[in-house]
Backbone and ligand atoms as CSV (ligand in chain L), in Angstrom:
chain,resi,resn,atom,element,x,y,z
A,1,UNK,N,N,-7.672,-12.257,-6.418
A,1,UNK,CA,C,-8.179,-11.119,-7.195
A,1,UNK,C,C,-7.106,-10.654,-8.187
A,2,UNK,N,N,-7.650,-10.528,-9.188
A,2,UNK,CA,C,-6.653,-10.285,-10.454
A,2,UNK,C,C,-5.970,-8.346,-10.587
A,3,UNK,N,N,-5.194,-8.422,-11.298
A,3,UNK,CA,C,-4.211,-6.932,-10.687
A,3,UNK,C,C,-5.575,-6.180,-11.409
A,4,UNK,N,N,-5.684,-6.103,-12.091
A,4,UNK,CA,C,-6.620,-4.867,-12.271
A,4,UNK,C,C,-7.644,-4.531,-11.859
A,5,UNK,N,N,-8.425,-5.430,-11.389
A,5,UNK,CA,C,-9.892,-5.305,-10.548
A,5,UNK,C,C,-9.381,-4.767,-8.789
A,6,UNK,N,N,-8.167,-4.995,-8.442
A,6,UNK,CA,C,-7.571,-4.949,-7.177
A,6,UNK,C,C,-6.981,-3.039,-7.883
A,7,UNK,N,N,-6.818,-2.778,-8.515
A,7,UNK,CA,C,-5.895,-1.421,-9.188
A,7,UNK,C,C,-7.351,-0.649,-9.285
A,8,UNK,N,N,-8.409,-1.205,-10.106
A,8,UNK,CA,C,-9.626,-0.314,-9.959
A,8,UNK,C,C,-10.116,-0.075,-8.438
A,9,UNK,N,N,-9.657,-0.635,-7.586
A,9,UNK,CA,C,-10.500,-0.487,-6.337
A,9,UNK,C,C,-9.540,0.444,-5.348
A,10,UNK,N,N,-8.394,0.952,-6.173
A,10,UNK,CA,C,-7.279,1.513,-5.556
A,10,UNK,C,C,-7.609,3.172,-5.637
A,11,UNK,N,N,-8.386,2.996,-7.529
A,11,UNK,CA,C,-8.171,3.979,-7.990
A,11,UNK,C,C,-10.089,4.276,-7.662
A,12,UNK,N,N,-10.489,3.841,-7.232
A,12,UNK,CA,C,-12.128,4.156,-6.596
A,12,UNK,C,C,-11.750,4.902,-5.288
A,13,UNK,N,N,-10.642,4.538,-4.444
A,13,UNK,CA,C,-10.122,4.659,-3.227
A,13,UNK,C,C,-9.520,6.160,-3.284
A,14,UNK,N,N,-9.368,6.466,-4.642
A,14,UNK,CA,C,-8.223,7.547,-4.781
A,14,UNK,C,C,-9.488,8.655,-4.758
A,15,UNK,N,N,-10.117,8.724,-5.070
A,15,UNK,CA,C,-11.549,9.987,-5.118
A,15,UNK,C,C,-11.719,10.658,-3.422
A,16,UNK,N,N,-11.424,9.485,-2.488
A,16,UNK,CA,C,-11.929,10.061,-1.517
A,16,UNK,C,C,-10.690,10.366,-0.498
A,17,UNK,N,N,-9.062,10.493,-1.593
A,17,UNK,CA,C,-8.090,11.390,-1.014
A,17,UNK,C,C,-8.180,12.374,-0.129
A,18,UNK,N,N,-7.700,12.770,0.678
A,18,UNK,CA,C,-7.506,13.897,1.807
A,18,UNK,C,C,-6.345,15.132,1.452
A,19,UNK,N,N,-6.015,15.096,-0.012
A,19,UNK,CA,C,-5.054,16.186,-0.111
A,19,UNK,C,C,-5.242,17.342,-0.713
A,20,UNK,N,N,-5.722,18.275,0.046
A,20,UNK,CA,C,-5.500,20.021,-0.299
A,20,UNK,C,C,-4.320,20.396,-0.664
A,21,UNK,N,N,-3.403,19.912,-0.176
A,21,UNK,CA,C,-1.975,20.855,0.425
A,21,UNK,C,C,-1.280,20.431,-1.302
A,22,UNK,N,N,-1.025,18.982,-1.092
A,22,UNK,CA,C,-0.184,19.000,-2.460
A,22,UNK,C,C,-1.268,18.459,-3.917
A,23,UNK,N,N,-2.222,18.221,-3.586
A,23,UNK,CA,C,-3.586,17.823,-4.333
A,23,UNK,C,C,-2.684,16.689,-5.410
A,24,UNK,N,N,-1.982,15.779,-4.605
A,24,UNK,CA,C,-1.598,14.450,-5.219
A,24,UNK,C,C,-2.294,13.584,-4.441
A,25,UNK,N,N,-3.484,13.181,-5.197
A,25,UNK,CA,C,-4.430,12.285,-4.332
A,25,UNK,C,C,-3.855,10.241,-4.544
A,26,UNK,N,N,-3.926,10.098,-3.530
A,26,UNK,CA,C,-3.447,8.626,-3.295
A,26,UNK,C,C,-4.264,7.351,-2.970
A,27,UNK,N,N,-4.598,6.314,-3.644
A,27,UNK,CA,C,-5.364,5.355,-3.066
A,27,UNK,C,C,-5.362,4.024,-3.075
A,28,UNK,N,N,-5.258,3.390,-2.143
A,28,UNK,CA,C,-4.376,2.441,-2.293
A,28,UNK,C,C,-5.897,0.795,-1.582
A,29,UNK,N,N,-5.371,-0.262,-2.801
A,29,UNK,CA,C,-6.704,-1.515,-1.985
A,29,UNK,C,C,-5.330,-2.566,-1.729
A,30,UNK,N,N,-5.528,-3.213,-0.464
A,30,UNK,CA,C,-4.606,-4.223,-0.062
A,30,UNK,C,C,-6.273,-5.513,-0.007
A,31,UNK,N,N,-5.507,-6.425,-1.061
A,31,UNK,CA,C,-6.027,-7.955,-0.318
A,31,UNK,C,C,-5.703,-9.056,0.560
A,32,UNK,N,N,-6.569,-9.423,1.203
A,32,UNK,CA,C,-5.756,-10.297,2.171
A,32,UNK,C,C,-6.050,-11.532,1.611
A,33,UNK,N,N,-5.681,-12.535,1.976
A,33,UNK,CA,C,-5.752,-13.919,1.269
A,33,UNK,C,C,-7.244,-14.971,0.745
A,34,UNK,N,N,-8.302,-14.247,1.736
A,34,UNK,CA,C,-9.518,-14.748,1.531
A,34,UNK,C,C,-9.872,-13.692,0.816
A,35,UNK,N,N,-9.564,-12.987,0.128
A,35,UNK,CA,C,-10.191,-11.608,-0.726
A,35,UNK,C,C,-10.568,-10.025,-0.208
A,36,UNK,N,N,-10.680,-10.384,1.156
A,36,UNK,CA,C,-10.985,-9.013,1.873
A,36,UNK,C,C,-10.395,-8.167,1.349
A,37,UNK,N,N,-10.667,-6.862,0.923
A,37,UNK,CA,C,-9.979,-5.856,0.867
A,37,UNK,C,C,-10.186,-4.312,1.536
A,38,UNK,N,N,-8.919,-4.202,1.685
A,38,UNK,CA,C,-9.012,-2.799,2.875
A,38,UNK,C,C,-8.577,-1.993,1.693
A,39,UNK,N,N,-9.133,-0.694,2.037
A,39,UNK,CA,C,-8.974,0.565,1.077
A,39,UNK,C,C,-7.979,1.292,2.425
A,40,UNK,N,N,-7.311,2.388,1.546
A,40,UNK,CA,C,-6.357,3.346,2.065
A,40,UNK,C,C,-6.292,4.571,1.358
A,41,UNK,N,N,-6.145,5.846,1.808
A,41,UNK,CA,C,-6.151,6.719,0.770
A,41,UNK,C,C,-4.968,7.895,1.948
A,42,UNK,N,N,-4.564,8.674,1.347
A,42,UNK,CA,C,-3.408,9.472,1.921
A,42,UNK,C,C,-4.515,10.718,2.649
A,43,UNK,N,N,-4.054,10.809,3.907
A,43,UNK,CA,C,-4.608,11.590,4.798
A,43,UNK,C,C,-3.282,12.682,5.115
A,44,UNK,N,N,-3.827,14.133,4.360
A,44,UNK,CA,C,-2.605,15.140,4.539
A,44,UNK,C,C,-3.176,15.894,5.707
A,45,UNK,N,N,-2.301,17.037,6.517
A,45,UNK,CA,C,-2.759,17.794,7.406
A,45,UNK,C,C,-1.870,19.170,7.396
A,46,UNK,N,N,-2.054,20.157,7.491
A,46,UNK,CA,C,-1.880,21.417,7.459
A,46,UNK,C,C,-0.374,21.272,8.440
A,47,UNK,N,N,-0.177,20.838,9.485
A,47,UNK,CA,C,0.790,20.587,9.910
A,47,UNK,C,C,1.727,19.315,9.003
A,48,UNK,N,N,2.408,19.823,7.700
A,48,UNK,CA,C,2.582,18.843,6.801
A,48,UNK,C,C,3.499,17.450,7.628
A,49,UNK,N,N,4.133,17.301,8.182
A,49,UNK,CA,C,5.075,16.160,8.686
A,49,UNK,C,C,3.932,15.171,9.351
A,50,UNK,N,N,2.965,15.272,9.753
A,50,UNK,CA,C,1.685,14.595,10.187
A,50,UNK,C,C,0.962,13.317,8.711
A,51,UNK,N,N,1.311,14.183,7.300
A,51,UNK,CA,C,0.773,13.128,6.144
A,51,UNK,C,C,0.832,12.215,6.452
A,52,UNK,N,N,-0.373,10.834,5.957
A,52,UNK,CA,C,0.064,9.419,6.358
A,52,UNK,C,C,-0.238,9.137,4.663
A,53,UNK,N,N,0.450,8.038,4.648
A,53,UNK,CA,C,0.430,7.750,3.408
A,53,UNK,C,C,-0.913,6.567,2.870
A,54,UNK,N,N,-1.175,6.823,1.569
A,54,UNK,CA,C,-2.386,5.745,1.500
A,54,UNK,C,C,-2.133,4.238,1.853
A,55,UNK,N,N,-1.092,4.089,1.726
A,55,UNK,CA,C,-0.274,2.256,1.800
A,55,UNK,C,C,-0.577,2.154,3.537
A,56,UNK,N,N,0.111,2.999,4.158
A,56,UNK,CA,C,0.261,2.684,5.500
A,56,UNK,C,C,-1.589,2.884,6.119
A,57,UNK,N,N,-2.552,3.906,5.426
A,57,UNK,CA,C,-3.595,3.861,6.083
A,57,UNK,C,C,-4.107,2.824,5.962
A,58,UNK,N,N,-4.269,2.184,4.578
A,58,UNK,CA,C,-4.666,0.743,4.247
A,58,UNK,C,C,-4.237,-0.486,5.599
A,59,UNK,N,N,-3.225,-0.526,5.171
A,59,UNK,CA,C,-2.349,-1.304,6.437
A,59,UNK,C,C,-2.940,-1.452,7.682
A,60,UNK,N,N,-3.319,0.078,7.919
A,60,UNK,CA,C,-4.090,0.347,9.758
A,60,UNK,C,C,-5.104,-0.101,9.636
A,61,UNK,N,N,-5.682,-0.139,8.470
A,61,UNK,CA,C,-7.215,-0.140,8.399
A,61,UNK,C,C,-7.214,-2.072,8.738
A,62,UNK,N,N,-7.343,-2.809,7.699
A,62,UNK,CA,C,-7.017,-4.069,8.106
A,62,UNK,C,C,-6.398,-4.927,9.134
A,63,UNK,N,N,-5.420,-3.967,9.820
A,63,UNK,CA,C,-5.230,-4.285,11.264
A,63,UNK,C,C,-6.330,-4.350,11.958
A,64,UNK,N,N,-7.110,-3.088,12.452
A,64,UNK,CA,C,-7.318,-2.978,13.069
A,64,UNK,C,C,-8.996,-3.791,13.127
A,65,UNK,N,N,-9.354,-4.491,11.963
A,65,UNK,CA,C,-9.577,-5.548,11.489
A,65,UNK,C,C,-9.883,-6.817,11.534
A,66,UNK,N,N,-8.459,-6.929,12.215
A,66,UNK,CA,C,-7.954,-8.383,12.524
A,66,UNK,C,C,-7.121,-8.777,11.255
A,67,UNK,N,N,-6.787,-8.307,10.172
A,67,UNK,CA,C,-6.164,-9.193,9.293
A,67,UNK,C,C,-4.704,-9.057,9.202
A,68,UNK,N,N,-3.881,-9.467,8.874
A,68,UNK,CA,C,-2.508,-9.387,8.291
A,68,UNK,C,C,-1.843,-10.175,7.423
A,69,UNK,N,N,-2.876,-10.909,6.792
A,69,UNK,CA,C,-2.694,-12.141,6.058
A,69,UNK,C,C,-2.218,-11.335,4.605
A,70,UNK,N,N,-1.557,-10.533,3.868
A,70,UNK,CA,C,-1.781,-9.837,2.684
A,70,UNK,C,C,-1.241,-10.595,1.695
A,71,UNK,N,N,-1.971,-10.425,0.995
A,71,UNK,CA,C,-1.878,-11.183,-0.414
A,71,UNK,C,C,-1.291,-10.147,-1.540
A,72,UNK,N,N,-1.588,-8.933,-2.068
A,72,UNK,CA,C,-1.042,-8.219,-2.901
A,72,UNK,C,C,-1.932,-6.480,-2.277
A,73,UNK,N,N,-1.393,-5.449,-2.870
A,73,UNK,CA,C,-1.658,-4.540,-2.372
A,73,UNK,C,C,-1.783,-3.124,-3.590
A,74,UNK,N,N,-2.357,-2.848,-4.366
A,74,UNK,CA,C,-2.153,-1.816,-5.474
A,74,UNK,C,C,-2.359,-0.161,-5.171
A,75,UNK,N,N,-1.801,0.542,-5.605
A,75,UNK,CA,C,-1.119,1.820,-5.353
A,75,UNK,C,C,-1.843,2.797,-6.248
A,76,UNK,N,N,-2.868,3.520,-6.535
A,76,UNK,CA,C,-3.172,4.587,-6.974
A,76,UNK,C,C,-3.010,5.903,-7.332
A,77,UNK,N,N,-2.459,6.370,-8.437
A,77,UNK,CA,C,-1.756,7.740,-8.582
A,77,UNK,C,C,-1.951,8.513,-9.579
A,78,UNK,N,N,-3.646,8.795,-9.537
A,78,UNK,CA,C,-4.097,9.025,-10.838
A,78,UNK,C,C,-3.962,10.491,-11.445
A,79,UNK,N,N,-3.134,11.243,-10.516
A,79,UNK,CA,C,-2.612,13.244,-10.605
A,79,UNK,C,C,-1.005,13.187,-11.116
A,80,UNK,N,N,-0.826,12.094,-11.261
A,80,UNK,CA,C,0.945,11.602,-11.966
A,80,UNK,C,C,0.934,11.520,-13.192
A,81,UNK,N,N,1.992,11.596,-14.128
A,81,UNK,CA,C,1.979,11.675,-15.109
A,81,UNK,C,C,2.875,9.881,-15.534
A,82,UNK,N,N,3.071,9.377,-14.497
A,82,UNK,CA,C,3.821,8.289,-14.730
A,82,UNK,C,C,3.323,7.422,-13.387
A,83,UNK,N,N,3.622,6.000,-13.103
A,83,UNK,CA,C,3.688,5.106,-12.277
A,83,UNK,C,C,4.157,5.719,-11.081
A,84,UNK,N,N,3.883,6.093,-9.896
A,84,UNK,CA,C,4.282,6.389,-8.512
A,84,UNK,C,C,4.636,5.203,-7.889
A,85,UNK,N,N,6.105,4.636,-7.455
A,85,UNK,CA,C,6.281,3.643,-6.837
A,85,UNK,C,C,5.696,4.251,-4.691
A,86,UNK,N,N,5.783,3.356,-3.969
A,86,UNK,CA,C,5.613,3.543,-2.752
A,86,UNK,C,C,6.916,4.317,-2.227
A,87,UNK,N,N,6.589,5.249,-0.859
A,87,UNK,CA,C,7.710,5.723,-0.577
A,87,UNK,C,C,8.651,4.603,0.532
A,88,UNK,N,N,9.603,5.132,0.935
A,88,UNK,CA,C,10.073,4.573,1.336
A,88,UNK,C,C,9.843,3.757,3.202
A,89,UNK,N,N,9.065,5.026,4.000
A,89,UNK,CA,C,8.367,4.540,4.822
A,89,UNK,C,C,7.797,3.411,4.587
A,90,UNK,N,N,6.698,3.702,3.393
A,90,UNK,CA,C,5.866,2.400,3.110
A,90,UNK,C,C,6.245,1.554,2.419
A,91,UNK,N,N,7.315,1.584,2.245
A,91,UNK,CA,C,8.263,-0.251,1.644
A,91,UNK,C,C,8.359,-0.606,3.266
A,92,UNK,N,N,8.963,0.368,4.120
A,92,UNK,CA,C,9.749,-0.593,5.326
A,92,UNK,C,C,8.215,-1.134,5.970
A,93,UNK,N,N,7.075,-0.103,6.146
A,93,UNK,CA,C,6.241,-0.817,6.636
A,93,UNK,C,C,5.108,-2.025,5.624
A,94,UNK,N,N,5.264,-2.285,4.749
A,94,UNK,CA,C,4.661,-3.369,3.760
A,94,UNK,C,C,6.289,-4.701,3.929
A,95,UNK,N,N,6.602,-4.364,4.318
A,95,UNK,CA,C,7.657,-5.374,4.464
A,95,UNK,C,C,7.691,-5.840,5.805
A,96,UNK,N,N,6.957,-5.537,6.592
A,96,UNK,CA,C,6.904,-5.567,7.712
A,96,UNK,C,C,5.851,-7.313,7.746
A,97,UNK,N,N,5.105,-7.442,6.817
A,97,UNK,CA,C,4.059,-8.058,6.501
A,97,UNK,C,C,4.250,-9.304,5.566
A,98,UNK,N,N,5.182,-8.968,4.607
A,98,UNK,CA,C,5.313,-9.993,3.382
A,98,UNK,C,C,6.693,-9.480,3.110
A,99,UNK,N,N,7.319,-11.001,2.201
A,99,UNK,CA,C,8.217,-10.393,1.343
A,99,UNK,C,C,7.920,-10.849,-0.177
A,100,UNK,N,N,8.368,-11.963,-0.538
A,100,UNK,CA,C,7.968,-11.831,-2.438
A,100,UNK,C,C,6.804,-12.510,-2.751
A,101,UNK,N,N,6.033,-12.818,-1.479
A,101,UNK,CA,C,5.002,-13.317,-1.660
A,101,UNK,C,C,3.978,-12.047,-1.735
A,102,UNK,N,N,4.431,-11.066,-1.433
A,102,UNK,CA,C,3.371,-10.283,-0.999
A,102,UNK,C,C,3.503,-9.152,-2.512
A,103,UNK,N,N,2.676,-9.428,-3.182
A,103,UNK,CA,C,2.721,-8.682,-4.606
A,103,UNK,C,C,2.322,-6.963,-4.150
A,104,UNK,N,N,3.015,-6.075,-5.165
A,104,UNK,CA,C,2.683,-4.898,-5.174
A,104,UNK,C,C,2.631,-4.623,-6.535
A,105,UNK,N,N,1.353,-3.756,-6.423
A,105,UNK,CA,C,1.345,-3.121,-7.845
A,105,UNK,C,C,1.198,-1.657,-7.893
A,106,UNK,N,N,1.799,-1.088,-8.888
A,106,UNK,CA,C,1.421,0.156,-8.727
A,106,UNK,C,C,1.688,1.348,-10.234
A,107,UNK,N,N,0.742,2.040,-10.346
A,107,UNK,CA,C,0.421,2.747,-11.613
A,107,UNK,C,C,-0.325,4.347,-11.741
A,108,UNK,N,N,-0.445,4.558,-12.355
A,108,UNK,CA,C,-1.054,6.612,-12.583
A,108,UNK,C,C,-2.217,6.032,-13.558
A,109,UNK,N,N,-2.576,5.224,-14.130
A,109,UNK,CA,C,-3.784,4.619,-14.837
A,109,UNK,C,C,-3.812,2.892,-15.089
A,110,UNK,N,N,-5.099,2.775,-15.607
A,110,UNK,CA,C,-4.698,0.898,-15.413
A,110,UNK,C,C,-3.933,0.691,-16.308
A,111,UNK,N,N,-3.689,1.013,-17.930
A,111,UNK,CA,C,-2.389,0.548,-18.508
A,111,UNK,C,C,-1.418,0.972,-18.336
A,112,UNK,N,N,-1.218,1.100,-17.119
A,112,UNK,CA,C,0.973,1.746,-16.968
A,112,UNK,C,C,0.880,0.873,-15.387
A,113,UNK,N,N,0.581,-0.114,-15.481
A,113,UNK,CA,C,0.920,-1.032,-14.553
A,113,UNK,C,C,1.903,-1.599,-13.730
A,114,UNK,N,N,2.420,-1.184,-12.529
A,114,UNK,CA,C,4.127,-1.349,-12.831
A,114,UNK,C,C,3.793,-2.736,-11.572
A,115,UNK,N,N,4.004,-4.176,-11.625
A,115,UNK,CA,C,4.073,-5.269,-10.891
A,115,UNK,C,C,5.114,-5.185,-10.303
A,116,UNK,N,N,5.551,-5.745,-8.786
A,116,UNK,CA,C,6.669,-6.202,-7.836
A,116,UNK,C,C,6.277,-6.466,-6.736
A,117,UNK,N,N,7.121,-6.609,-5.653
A,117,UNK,CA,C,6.666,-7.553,-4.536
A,117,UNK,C,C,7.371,-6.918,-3.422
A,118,UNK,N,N,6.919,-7.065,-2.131
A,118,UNK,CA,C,7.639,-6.020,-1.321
A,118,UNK,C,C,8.900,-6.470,-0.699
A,119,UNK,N,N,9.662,-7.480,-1.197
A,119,UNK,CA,C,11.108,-7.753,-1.250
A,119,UNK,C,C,11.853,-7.293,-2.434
A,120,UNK,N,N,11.319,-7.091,-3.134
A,120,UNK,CA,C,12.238,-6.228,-4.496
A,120,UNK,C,C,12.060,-4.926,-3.786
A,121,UNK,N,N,10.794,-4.207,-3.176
A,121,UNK,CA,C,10.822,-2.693,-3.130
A,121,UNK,C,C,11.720,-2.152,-1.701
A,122,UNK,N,N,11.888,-3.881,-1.089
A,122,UNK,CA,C,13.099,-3.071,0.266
A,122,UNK,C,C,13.685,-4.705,0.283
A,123,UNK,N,N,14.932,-4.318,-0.516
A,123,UNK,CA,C,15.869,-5.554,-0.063
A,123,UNK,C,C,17.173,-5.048,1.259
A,124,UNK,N,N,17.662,-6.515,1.052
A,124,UNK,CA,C,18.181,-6.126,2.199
A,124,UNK,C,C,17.486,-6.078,3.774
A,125,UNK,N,N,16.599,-6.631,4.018
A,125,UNK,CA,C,15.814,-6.130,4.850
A,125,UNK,C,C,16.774,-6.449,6.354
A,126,UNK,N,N,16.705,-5.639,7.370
A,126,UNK,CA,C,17.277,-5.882,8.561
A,126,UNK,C,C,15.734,-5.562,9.580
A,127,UNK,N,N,16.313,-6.330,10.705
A,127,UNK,CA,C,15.705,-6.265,11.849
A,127,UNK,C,C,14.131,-7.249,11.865
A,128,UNK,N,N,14.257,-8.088,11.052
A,128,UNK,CA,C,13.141,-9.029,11.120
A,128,UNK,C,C,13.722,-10.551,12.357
A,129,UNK,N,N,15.025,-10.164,12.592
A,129,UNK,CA,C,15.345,-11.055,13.584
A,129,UNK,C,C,14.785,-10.752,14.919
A,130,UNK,N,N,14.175,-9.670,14.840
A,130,UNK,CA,C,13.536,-9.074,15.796
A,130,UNK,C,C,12.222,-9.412,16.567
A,131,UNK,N,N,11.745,-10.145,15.158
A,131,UNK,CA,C,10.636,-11.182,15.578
A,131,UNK,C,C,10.482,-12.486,15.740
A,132,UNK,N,N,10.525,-13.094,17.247
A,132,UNK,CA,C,11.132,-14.449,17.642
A,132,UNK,C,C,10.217,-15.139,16.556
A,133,UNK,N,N,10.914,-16.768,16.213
A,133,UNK,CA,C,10.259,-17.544,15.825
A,133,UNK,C,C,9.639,-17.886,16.632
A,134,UNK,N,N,8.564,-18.406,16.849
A,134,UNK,CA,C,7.308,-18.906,17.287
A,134,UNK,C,C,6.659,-17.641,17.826
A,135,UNK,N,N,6.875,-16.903,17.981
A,135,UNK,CA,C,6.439,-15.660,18.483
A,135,UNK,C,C,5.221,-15.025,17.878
A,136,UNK,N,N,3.994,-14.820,18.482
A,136,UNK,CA,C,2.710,-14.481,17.795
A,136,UNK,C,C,3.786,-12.932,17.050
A,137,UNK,N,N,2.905,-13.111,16.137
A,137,UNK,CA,C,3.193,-11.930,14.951
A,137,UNK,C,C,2.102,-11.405,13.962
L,1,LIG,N1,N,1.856,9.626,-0.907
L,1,LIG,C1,C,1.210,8.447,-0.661
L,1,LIG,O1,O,0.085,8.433,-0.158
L,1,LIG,N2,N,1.859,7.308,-0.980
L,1,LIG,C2,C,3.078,7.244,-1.583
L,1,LIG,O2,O,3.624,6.156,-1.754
L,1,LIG,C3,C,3.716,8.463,-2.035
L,1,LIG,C4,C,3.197,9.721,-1.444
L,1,LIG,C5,C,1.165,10.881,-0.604
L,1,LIG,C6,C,1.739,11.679,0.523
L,1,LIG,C7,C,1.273,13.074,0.161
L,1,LIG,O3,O,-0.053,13.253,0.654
L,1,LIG,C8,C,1.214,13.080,-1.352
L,1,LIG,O4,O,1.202,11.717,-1.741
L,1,LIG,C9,C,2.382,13.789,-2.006
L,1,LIG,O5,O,3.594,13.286,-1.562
């Protein structure tokens, strides 16, 4: 799926945001390799430290799924005045999954497009030794 049809389905995703509190609505479409795509959108809560972010709901959502195969993942941030990269939670957990294979895109409208991959957005990565080789994952 090509970045912008995957970015429109981010920003379809972004309408049905959950944020009162800071009304920065978030929405995020991850594809997995056969095309599936899981939507994510940021779920805030009055008890603010509870927010989940749209990247990581996406993430749950397709887990729980069955998938983890991800192919690229686009970021929705259409209350910004510029490109919203992912925070930093959600680099460590999108890295959890892929590294430069696993494309990220992310933008505040479809022409401010910002492309990368979730080894540029968390290098350095530690603790993937953590997962034996041969080890279901
Ligand atoms: N947010 C996301 O959903 N993803 C990000 O990568 C950045 C921040 C949400 C959390 C909160 O609901 C709102 O945006 C403002 O931080």
């Amino acid at each position: 799926m090509d970045d912008s049809k995957l970015y429109a389905l981010a920003q379809e995703a972004a309408l049905s945001a959950y944020a009162p509190y800071s009304k920065f609505r978030v929405g995020a479409a991850l594809v997995c390799s056969d095309g599936t795509v899981f939507k994510g959108v940021n779920v805030e809560n009055r008890s603010f430290g509870l927010t989940v972010c749209a990247e990581r709901n996406a993430v749950a959502a397709a887990l729980a799924a069955g998938r983890k195969d991800f192919a690229a993942i686009a970021v929705a941030t259409p209350d910004a005045a510029y490109p919203v990269s992912p925070c930093g939670a959600c680099r460590q957990v999108l890295s959890e999954f892929g590294g430069s294979d696993f494309r990220v895109i992310f933008g505040n409208a479809p022409d401010s497009l910002v492309r990368t991959d979730a080894e540029r957005l968390f290098p350095h990565d530690a603790l993937h030794e953590l997962k034996e080789p041969g080890a279901a994952d």
